[in-house]
NUNULUM-107715 format. One record per residue: residue number from 1; x, y, z of N, C-alpha, C in turn; residue in three letters. Coordinates in steps of 0.05 Angstrom, whole numbers, plus 5000, padded with zeros to 4 digits. Each point is the difference from the previous one (the first is absolute). Layout:
REM residues N
   i   nx   ny   nz  cax  cay  caz   cx   cy   cz  aa
 NUM    X    Y    Z    X    Y    Z    X    Y    Z ALA
...
This chain:
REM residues 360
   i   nx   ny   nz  cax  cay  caz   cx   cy   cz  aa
   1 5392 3377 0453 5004 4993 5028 5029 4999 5006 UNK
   2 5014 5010 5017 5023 4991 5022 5014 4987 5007 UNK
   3 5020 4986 4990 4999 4972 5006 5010 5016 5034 UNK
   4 5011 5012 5008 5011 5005 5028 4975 5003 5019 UNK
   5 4977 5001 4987 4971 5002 5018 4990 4975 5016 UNK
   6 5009 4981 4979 4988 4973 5004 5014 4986 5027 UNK
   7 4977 4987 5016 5007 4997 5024 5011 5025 5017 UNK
   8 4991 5018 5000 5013 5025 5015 4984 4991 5023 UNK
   9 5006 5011 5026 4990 5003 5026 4979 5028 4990 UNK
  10 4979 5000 5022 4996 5019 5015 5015 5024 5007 UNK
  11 5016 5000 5004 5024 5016 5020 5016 5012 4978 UNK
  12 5000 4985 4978 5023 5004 4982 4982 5018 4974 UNK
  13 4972 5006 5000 4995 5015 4980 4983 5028 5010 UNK
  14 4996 5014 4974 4983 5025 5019 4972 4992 5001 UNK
  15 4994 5006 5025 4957 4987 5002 4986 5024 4986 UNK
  16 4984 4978 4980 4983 5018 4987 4977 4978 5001 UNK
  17 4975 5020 4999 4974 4986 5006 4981 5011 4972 UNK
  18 4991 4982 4985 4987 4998 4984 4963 4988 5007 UNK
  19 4980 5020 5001 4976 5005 5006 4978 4995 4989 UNK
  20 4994 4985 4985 4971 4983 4977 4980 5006 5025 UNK
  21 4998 5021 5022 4972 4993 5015 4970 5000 4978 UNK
  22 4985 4989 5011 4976 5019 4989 5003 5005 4965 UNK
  23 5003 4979 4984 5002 5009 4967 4986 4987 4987 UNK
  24 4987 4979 5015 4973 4968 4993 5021 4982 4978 UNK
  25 5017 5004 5005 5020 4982 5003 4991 4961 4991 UNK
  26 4990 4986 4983 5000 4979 5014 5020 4981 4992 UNK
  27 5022 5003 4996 5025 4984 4995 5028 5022 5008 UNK
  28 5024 4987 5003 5022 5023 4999 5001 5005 4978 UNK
  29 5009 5020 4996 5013 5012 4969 5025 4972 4985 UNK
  30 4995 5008 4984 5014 4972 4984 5027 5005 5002 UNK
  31 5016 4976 4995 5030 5000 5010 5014 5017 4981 UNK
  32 4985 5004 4973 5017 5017 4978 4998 5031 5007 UNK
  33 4982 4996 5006 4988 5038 5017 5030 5005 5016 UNK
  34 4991 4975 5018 5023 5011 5028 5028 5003 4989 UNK
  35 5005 4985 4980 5030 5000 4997 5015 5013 4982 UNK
  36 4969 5018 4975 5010 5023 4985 5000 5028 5014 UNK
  37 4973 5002 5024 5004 5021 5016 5007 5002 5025 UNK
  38 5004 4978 5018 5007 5003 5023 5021 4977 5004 UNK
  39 5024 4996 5019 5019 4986 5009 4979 4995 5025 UNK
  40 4991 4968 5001 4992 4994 5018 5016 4991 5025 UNK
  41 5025 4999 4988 5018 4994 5028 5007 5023 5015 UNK
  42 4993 5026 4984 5001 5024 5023 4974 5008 5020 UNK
  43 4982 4982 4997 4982 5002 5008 5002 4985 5029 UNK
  44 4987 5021 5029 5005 4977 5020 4976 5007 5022 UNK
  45 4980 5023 4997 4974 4994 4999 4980 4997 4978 UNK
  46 4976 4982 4994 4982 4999 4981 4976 5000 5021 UNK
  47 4989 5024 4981 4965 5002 5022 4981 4993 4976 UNK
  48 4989 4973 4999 4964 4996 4986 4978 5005 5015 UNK
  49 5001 5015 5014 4975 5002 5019 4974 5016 4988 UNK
  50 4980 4975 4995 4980 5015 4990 4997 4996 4977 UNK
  51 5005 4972 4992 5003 4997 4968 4977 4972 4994 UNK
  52 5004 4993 4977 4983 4976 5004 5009 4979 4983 UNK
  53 5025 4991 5019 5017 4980 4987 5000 4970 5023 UNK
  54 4983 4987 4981 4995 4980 5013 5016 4977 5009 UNK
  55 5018 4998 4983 5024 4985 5011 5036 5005 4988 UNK
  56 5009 5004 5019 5027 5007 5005 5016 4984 4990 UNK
  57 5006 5012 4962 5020 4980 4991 5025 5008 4999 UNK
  58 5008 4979 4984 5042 4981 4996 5008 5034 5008 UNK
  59 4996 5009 4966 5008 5035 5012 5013 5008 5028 UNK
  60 4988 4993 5012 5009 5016 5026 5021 4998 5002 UNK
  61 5016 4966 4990 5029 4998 5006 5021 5019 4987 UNK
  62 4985 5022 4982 5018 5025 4987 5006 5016 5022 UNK
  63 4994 4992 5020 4999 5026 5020 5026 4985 5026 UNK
  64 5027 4997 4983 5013 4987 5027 5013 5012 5023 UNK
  65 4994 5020 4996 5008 5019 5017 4978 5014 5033 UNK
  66 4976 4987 4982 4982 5024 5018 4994 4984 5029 UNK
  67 5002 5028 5021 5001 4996 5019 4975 5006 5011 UNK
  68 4976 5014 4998 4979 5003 5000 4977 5000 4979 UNK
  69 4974 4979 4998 4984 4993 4990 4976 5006 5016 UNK
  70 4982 5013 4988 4966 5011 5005 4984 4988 4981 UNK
  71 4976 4973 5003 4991 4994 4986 4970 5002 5009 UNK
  72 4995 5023 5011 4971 4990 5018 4986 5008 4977 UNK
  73 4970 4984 5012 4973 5012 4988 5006 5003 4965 UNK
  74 5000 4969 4997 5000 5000 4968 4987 4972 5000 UNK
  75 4986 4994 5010 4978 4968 5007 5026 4972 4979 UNK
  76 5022 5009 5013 5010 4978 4994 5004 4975 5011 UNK
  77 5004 4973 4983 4995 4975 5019 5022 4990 4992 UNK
  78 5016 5000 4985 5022 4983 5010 5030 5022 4993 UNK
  79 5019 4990 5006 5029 5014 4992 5023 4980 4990 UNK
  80 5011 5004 4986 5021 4990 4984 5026 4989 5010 UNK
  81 5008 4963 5005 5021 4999 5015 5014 5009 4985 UNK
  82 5006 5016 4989 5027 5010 4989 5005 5024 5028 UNK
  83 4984 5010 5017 4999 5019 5014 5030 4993 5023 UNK
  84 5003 4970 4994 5018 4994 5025 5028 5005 4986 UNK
  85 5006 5016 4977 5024 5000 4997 5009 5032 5005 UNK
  86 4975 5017 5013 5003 5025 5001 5018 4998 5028 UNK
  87 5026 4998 5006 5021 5006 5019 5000 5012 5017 UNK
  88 4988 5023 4993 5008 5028 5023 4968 5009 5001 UNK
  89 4989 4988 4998 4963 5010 5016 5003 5001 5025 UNK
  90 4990 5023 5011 4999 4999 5028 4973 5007 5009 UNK
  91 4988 5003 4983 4973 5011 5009 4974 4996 4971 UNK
  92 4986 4981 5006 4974 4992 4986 4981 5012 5015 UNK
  93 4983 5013 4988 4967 5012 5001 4987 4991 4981 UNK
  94 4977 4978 5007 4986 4988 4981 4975 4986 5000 UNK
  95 4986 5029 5023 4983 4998 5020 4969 5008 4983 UNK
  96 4974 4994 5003 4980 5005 4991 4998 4983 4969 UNK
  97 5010 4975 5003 4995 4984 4976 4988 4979 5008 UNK
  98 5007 4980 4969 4984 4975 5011 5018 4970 5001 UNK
  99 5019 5013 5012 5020 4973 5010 4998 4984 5007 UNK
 100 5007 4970 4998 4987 4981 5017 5023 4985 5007 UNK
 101 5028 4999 4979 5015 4979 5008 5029 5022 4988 UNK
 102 5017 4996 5007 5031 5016 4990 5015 4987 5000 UNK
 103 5027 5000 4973 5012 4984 4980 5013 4978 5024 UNK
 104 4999 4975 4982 5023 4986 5021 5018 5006 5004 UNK
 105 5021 5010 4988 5029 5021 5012 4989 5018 5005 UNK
 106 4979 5009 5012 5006 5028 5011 5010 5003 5032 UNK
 107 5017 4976 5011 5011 5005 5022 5026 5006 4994 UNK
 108 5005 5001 4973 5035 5001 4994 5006 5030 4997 UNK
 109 4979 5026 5006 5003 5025 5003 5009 4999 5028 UNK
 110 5037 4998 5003 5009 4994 5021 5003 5036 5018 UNK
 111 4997 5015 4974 4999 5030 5013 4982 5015 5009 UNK
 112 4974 4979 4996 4972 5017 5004 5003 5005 5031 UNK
 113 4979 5024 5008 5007 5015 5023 4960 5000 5015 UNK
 114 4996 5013 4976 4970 5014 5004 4980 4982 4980 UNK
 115 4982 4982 5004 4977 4987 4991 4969 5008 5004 UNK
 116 4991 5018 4976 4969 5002 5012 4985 4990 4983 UNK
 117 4985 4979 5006 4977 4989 4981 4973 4990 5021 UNK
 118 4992 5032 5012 4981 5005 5013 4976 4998 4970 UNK
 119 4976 4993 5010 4974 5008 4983 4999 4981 4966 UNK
 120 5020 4969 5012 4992 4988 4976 4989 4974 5018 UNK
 121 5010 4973 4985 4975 4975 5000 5016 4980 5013 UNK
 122 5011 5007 5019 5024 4976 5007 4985 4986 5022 UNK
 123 4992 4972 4999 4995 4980 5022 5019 4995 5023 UNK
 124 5016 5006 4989 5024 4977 5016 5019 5026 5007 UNK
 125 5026 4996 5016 5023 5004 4996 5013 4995 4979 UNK
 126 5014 4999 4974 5014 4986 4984 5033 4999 5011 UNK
 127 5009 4968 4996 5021 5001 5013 5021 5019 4987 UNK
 128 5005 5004 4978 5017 5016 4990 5006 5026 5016 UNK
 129 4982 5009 5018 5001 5022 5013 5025 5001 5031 UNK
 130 4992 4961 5006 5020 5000 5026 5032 4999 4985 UNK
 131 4999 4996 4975 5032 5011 4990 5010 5021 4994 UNK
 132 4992 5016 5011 5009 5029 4993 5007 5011 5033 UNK
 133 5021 4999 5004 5023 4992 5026 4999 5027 4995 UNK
 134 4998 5023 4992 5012 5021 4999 4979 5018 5001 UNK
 135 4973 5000 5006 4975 5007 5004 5002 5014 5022 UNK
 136 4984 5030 5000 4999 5015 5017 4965 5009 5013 UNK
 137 4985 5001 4971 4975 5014 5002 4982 4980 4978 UNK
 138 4988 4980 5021 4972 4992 4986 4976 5012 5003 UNK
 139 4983 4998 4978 4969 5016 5000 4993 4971 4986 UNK
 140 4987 4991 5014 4972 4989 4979 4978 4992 5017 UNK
 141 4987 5030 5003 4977 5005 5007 4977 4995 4976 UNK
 142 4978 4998 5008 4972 5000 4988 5008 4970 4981 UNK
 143 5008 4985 5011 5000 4968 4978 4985 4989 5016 UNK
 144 4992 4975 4990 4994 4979 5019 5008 4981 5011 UNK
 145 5027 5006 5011 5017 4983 5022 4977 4984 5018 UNK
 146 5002 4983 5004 4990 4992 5030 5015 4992 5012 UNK
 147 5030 4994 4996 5022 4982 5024 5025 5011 4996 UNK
 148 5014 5009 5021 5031 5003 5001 5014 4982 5006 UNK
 149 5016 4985 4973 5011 4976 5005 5037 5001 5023 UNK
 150 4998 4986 5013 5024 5007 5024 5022 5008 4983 UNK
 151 5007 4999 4972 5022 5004 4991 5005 5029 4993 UNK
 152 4984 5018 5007 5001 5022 5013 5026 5006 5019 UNK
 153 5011 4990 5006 5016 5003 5022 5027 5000 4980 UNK
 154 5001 5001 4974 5026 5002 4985 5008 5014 4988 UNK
 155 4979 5024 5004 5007 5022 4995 5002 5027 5020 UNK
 156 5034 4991 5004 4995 5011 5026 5020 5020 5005 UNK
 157 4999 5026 4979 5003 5021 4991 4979 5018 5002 UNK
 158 4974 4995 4997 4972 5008 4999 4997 5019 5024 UNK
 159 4996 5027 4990 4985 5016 5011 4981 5003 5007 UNK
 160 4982 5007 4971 4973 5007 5001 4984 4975 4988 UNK
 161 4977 4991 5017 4985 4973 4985 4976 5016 4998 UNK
 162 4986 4997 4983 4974 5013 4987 4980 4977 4995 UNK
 163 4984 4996 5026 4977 4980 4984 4972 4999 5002 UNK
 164 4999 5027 5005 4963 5013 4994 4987 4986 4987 UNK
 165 4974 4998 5005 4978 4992 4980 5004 4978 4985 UNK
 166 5005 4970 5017 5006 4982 4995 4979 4977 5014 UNK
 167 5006 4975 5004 4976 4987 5009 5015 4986 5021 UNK
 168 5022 5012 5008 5020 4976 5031 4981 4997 5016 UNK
 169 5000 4983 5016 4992 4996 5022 5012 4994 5023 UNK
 170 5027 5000 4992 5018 4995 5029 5028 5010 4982 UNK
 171 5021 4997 5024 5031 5004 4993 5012 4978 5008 UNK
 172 5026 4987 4987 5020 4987 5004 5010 5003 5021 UNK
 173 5013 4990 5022 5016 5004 5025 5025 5014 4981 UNK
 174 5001 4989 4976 5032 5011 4986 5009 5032 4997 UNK
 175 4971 5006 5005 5001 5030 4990 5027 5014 5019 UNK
 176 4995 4993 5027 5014 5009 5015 5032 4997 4994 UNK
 177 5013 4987 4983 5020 4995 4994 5014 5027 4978 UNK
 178 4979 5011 4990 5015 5030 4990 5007 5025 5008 UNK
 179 5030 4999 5015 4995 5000 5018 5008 5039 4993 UNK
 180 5004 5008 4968 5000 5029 4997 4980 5012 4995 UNK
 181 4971 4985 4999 4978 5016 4988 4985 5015 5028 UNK
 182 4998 5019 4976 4996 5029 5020 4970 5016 4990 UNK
 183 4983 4990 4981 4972 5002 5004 4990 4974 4980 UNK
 184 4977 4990 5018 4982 4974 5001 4975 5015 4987 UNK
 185 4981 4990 4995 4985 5012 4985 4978 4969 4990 UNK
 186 4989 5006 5013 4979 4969 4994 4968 5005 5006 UNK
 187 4996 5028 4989 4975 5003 5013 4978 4991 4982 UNK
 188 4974 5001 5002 4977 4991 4978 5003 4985 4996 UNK
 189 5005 4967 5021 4995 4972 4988 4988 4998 5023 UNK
 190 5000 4964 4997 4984 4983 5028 5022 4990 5023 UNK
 191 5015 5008 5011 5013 4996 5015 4988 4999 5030 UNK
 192 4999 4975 5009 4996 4994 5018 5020 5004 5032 UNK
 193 5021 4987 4998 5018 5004 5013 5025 5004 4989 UNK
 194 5023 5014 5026 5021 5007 4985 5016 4980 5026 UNK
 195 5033 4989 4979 5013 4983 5016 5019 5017 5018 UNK
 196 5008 4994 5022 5022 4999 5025 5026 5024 4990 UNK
 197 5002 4981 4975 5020 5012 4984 5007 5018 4999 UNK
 198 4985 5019 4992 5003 5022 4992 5013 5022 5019 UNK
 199 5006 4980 5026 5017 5023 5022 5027 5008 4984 UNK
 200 5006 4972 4977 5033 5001 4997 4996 5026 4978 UNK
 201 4986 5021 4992 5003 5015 4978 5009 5024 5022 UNK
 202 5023 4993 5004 5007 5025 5011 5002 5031 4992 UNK
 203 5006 5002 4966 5002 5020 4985 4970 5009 4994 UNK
 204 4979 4991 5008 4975 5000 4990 4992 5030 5010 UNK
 205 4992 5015 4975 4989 5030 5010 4966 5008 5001 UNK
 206 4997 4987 4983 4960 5001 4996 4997 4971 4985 UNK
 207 4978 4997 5020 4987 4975 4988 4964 5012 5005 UNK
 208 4992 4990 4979 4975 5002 4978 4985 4970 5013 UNK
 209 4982 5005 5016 4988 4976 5000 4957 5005 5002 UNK
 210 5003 5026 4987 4969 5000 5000 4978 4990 4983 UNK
 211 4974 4994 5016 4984 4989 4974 5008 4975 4993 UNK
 212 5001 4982 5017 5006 4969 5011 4983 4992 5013 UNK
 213 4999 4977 5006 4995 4980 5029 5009 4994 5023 UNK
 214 5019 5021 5003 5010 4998 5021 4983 5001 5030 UNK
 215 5000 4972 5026 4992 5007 5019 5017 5007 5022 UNK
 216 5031 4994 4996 5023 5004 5020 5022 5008 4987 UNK
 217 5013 5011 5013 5029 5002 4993 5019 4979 5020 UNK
 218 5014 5000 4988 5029 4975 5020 5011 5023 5015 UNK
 219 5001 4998 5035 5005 5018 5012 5039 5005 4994 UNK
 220 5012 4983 4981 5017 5010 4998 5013 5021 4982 UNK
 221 4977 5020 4993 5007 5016 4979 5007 5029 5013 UNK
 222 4992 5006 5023 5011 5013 5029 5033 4999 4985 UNK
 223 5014 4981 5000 5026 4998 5004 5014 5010 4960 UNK
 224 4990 5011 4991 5004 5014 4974 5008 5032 4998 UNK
 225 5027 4998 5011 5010 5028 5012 4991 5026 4987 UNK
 226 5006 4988 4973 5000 5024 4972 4978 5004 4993 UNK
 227 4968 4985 5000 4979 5001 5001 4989 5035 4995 UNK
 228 4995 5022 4979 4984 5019 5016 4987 5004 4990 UNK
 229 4984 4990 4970 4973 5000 4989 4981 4970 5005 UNK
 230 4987 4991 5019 4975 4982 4995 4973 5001 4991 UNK
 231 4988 4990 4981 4974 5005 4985 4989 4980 5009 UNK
 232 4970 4993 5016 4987 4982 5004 4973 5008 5001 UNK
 233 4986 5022 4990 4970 5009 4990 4986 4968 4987 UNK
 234 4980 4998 5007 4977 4978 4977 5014 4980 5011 UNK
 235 5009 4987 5026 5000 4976 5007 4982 4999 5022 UNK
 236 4992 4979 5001 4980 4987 5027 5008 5002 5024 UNK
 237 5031 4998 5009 5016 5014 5027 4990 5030 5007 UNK
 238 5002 5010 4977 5002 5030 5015 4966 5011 5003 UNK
 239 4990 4983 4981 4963 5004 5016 4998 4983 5027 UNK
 240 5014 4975 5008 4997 5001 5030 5023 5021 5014 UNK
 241 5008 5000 4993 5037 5011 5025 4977 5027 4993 UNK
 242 4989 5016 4989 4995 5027 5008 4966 4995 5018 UNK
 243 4990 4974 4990 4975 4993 5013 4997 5002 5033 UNK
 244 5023 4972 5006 5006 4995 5031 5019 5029 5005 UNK
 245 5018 5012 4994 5018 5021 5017 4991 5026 4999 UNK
 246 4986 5009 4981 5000 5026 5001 4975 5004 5020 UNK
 247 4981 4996 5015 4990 5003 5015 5022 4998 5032 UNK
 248 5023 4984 4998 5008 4999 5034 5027 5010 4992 UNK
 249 5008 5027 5007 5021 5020 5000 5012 4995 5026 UNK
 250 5017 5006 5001 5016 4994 5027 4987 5020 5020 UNK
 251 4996 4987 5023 4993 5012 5027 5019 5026 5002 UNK
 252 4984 5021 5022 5021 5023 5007 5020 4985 5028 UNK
 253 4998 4983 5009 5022 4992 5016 5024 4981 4989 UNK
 254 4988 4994 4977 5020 4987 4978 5020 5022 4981 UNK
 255 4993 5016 4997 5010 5026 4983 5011 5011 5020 UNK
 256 4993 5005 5033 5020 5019 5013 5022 4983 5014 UNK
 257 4999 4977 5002 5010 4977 5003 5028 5000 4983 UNK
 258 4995 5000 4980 5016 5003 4974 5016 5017 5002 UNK
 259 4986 5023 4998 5019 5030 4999 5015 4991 5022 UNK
 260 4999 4998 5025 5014 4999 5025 5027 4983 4993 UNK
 261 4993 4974 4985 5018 4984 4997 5028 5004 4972 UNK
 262 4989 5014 4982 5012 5004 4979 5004 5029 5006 UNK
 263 5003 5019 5018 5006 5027 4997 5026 4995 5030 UNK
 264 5001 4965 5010 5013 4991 5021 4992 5036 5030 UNK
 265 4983 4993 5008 4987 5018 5021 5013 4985 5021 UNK
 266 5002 5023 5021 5012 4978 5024 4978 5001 5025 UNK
 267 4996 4974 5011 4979 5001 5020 5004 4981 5020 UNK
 268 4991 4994 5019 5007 4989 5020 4969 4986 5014 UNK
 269 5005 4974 5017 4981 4994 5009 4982 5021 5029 UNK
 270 5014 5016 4999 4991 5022 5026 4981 5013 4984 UNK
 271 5005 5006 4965 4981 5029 4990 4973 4988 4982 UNK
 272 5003 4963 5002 4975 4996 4984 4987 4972 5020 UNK
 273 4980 4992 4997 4979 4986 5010 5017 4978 4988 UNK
 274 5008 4969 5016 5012 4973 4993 4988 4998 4974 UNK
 275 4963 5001 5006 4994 4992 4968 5014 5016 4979 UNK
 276 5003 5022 4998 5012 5009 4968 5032 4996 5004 UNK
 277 5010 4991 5021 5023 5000 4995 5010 4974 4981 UNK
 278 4976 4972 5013 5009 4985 4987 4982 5001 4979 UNK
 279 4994 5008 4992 4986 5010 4961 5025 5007 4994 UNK
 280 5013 5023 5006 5030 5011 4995 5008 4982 4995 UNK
 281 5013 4984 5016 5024 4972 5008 4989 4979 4970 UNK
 282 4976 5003 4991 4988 4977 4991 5005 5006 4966 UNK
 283 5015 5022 4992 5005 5004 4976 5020 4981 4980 UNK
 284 4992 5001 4973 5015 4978 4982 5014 5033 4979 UNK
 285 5020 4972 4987 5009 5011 4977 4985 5000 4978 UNK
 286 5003 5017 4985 4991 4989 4981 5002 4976 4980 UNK
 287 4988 4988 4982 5015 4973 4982 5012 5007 4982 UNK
 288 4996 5018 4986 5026 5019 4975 5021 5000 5025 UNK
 289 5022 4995 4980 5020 5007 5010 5014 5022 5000 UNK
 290 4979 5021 4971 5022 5020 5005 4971 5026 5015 UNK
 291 4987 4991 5012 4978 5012 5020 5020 5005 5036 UNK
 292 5001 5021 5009 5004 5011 5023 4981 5001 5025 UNK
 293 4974 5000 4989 4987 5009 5016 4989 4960 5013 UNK
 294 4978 5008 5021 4992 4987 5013 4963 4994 4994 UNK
 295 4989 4975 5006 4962 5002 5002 4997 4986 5033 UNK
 296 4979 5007 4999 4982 4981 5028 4971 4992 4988 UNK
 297 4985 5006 4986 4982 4981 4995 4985 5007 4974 UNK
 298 5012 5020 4996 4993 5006 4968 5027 5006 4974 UNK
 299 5001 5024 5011 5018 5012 4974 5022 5022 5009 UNK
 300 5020 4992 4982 5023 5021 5004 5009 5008 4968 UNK
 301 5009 5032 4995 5000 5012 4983 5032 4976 4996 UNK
 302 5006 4995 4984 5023 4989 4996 5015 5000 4963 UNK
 303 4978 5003 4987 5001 5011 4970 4983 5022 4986 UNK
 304 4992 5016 4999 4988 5026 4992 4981 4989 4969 UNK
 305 4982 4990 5004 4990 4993 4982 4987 5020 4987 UNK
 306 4995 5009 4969 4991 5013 4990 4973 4990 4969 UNK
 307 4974 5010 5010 4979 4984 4980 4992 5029 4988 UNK
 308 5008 5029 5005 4989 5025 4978 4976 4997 4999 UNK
 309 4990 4991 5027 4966 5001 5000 4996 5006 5029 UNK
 310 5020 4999 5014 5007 5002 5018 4971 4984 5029 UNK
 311 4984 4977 4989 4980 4992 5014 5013 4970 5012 UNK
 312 5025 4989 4987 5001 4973 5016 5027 4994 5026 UNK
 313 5008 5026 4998 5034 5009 5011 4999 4982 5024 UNK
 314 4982 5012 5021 5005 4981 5026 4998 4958 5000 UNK
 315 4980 5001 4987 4993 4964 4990 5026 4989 4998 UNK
 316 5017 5005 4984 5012 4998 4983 5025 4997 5014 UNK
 317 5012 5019 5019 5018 5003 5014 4991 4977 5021 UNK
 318 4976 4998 5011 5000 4982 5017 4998 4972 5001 UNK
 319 4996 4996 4972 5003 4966 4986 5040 5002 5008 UNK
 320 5009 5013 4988 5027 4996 5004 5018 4991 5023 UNK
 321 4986 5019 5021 5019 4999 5020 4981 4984 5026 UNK
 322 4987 4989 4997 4976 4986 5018 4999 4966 5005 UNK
 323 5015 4993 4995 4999 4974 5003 5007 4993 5032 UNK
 324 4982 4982 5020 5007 4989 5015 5021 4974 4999 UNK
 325 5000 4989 5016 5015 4978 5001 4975 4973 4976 UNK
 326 4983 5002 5004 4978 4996 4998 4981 4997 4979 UNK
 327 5013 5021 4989 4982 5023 4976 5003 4985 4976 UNK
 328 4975 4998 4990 4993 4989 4974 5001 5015 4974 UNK
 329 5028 4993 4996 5014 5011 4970 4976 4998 4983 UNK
 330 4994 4974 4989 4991 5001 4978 4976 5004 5005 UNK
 331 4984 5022 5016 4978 5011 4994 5001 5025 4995 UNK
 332 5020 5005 5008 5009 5033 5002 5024 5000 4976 UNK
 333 4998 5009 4980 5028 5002 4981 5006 5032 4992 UNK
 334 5016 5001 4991 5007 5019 4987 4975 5026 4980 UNK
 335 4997 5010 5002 4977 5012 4984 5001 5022 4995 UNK
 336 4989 5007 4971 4998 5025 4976 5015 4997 4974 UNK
 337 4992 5018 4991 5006 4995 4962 4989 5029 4987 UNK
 338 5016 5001 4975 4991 5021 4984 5030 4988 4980 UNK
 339 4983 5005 4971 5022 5003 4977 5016 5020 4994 UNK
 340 4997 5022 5017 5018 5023 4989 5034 4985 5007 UNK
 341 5015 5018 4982 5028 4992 5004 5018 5012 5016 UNK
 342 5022 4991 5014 5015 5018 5020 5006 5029 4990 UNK
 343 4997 5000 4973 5010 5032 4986 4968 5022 4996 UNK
 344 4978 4984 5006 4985 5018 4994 4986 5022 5027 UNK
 345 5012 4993 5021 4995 5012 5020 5025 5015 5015 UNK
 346 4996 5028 5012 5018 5004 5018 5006 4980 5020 UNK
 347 5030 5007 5012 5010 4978 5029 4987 5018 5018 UNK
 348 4991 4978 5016 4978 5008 5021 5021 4992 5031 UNK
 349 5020 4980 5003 5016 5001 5019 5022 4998 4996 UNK
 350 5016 4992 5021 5031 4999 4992 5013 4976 4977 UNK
 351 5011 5006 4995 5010 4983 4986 5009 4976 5006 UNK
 352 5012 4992 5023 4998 4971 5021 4985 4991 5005 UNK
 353 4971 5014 4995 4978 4982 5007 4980 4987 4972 UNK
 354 4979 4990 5002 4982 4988 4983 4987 5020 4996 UNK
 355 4998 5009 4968 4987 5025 4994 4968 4992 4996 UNK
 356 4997 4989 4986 4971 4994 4991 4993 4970 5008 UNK
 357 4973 5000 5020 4977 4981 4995 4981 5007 5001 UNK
 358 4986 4995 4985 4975 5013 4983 4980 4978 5000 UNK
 359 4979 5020 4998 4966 4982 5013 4991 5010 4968 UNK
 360 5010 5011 4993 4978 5005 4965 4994 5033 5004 UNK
């Protein structure tokens, strides 16, 4: 070994990735292996994926250098606090095991970036997770979460939150406090309602909320500029919102109404009957703020919604832009869903607008 290796950065050696996928594996190779044939400090990815190493020992701390670790799908249950002296990890995959709890230093991986421990046994949040200040991409989908504890809000670097196939039943008001994450992803639990909050996710690009309990949305999710994938399929909203609306489409004096008003036509009280004038006169803005157009008693195109089934387009548009002075939000919410992801479909509108809401 090197003595000039020891403690090297990242930065400071050449990346080499060493590959055990798939070898039935069920321990690492022994430390005399590694250190008559391989310099483990040149090592700064290690992939076990596919092995059947049940728990993640001391060993690992031969590896001080590595910057990426793959440990999925090897039905492992516990990992080795020695793991917290690995420095420069920026990325754990350690998804499809049987994890239940992770080392008490494992918040001292002050470099970790990327965390997936989707498809193991975790109850809880473990706090060790709100110390990792430097967190970009959580997954831990398919566990059995049932609660997002508010301390959520301290990791607030967080991009992507991953929490499919879990048992929540509601969100923290805290959520809204992150304030860079840019896809949400909470679909396949019991979620009942979602908080206020979530107007403050300004960076928010797709949010995943299908196959819940959802019966409303908080009308302030309108105000989510960046918004252009929503998934809401398999909730109880969108079997009424398509129940009550899709039978009452906007009138033809509501649609030419519209055109007149948003194409700014010029007319005068000499060329129409008082009544349509004041129908004319009687036009609103829309409640988006970044909507142009105008409604009178149903709907105005104001976001181009897209379901690739093309059966709920009008409903849909007219939940949006329809509110009276009057009008009862929370019977009417937001509605549609589908799991596909913003990359698996062509862009269907402009890019300033909300690309996808989806009915399934």
């Amino acid at each position: 070994m090197d003595e000039e290796d020891v403690g090297a950065t990242s930065s400071e050696i050449e990346p080499f990735e060493l590959n055990l996928s798939h070898r039935f594996l069920e321990e690492l190779p022994e430390e005399g292996f590694l250190l008559n044939n391989l310099n483990p400090l040149k090592i700064t990815c290690l992939s076990l994926l596919g092995n059947q190493i049940s728990v993640l020992p001391d060993s690992i701390s031969l590896f001080k250098n590595l910057v990426e670790l793959d440990v999925s799908s090897n039905g492992l249950v516990a990992i080795s606090p020695r793991i917290s002296e690995l420095k420069n990890l920026s990325n754990i995959v350690a998804k499809n095991n049987n994890i239940e709890e992770l080392p008490k230093d494992f918040g001292l991986l002050c470099r970790l970036e990327n965390l997936n421990l989707s498809g193991n046994k975790f109850h809880s949040f473990v706090p060790q997770i709100f110390e990792l200040a430097n967190l970009r991409a959580l997954y831990l989908g398919g566990n059995m979460i049932n609660r997002i504890p508010p301390q959520i809000q301290s990791l607030k670097k967080l991009e992507i939150l991953y929490l499919g196939g879990n048992r929540l039943k509601g969100i923290p008001a805290e959520m809204g406090y992150l304030q860079k994450l840019r896809a949400l992803n909470l679909c396949n639990n019991m979620i009942e309602s979602l908080p206020f909050t979530l107007k403050w996710l300004s960076s928010l690009h797709s949010l995943s909320l299908h196959n819940n309990k959802l019966t409303t949305l908080p009308i302030q999710i309108v105000r989510l500029k960046n918004l252009e994938s929503l998934s809401l399929r398999d909730n109880p909203l969108v079997v009424r919102f398509v129940k009550d609306m899709v039978f009452d489409p906007p009138s033809l004096l509501e649609l030419t109404a519209r055109y007149i008003k948003n194409h700014n036509m010029k007319y005068t009280v000499n060329d129409l009957p008082p009544t349509l004038v004041r129908y004319l006169d009687s036009a609103r803005s829309c409640v988006n703020p970044r909507c142009k157009g105008v409604y009178f008693d149903s709907s105005v195109r104001c976001v181009k919604f897209v379901d690739f089934c093309g059966k709920y387009r009008v409903p849909l548009e007219q939940f949006l832009c329809s509110p009276h002075e009057n009008y009862r939000w929370e019977e009417y919410s937001f509605s549609s869903g589908s799991g596909v992801s913003s990359d698996e479909e062509d862009e269907l509108v402009p890019r300033d607008k909300m690309r996808k809401v989806l009915l399934g």
